[in-house]
N, C-alpha and C positions, 0 to 999 in steps of 0.2 A: 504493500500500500504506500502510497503518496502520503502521506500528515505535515500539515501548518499548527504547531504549536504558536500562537499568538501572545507576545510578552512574554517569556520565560524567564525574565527577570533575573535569579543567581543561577537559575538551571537546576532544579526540584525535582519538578516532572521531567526535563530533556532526560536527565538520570534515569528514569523508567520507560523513558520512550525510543530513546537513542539504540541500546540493544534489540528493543523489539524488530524495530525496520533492518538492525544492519545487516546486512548482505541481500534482504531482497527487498528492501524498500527503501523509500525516501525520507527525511524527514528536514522540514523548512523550519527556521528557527525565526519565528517575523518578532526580532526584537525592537526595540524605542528606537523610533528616527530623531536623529540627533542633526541639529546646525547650530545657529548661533543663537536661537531664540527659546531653543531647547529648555527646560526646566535645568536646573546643575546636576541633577540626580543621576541622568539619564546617560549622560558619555560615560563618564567611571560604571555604571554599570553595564553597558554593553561592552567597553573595555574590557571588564572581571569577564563578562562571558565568555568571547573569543578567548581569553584566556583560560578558561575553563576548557573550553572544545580543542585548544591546543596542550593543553598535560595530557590528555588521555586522546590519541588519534585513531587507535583502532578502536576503542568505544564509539566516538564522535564521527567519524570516516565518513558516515551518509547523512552528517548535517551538513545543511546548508543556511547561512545567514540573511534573513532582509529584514527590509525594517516595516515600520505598521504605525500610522499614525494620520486617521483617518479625520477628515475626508479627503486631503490631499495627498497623503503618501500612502495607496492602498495594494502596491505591487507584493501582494504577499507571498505569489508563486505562481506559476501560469496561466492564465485563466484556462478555465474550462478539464483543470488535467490534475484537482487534486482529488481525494477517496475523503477525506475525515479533516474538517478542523478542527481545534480543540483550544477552549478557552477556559482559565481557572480564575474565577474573583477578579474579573475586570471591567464588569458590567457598567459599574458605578462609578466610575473611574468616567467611563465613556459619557456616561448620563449626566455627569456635572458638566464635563468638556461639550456638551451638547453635539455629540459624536455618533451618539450611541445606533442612529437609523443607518448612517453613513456605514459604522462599522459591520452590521449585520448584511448589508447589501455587497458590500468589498469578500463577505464571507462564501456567500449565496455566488459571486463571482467567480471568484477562486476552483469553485468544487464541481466535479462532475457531477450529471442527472443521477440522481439515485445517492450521490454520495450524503456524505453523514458530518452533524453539527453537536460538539455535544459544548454544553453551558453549565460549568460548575458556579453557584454564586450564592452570596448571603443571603437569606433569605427573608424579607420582611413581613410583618402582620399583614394577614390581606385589608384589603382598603387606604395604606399607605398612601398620603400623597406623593409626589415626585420630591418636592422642597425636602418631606421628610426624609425619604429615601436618599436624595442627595449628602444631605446632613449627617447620616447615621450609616451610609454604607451598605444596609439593608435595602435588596430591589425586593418587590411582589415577584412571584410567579406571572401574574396575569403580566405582568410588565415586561418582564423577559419574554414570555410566547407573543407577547401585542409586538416586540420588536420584531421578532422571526418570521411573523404571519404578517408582516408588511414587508418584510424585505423576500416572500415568496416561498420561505419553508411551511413544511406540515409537522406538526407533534405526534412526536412517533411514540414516544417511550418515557417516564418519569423515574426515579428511583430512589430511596431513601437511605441510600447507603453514605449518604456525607450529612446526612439528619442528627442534631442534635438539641433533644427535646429539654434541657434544662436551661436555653438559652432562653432568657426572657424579650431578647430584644430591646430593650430600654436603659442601654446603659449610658451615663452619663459623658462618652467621649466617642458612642455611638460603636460602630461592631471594632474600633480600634483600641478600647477600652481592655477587649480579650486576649488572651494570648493568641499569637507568639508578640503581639506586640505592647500590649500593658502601657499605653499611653498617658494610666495615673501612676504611673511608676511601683512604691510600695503602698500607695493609697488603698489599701483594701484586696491586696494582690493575692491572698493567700483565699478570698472570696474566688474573686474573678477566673484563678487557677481552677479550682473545684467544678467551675460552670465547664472549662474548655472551650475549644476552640468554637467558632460561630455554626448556629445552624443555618444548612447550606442547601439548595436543590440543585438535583442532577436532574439535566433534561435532555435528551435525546431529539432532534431535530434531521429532515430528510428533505434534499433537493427536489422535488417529483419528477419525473421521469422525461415528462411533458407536459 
């Protein structure tokens, strides 16, 4: 298979992705497009990347780098010739940048008929406004498939395997509040530990054929 991991950020997931494809598939690494107007985060991180893909070469061998920084910098991989994108917790990210239509359409691009969209993300109270959503990190479900089901996908598949039912959603530095990143520092940290990591939906999304 072909796969577009989108934002790999230190390289997480590339780690369980990169051996699956090597030797009979591909796999695209659409990290942060970087120029001069860039956030400062973003070069040094894609720096650490490639650096990352160059200590280990025969792990890394079937990646390949571009960047993704939508609506203008959408060249994630060929169009028309990949099997699977995959995106982890970037939803919100895109929804503040007001990005979020652009990125899902750049995805829909990318993939061949039939191919496969999966959307790992925080997952908010339903009924959420956007404002709120923006604020706290947490998207809807309804918000995530409104984006797919306008940029042309069908919902295929949901799954509760990155579910985490002691998350209240209300915490006061919003899902950054949780680990791994504890935003109030030792504010309550030995709380916030206990809850774990944010609940999250997994969605399965499908190019249609025709």
């Amino acid at each position: 298979m072909t796969v577009v991991e989108i934002w790999p950020g230190g390289g997480w997931y590339t780690e369980v992705l990169a051996p699956v494809v090597r030797g009979h598939g591909l796999l695209y690494a659409a990290h942060f497009y970087v120029d001069d107007r860039s956030p400062r985060y973003r070069g040094p991180a894609r720096e650490n990347f490639q650096k990352k893909l160059a200590s280990a070469p025969a792990v890394y061998e079937r990646v390949r780098m571009t960047a993704f920084d939508a609506p203008h910098h959408v060249s994630i991989a060929p169009a028309g010739a990949v099997d699977m994108v995959l995106t982890f917790r970037n939803v919100h990210n895109w929804a503040a940048a007001k990005s979020d239509e652009a990125a899902f359409h750049a995805f829909y691009a990318a993939l061949k008929p039939g191919g496969i969209l999966g959307v790992v993300e925080h997952r908010a109270k339903d009924g959420a406004s956007i404002e709120d959503m923006i604020k706290s990190g947490y998207m809807t479900e309804a918000y995530v498939i409104y984006l797919a089901g306008k940029a042309g996908f069908r919902l295929a598949a949901k799954s509760e395997i990155n579910a985490n039912p002691k998350d209240t959603k209300d915490h006061p530095r919003g899902v950054w509040t949780l680990p791994p990143t504890f935003r109030l520092g030792n504010q309550d940290r030995a709380k916030y530990a206990a809850i774990g990591e944010s609940d999250r939906m997994t969605l399965k999304f499908v190019k249609p054929e025709n």
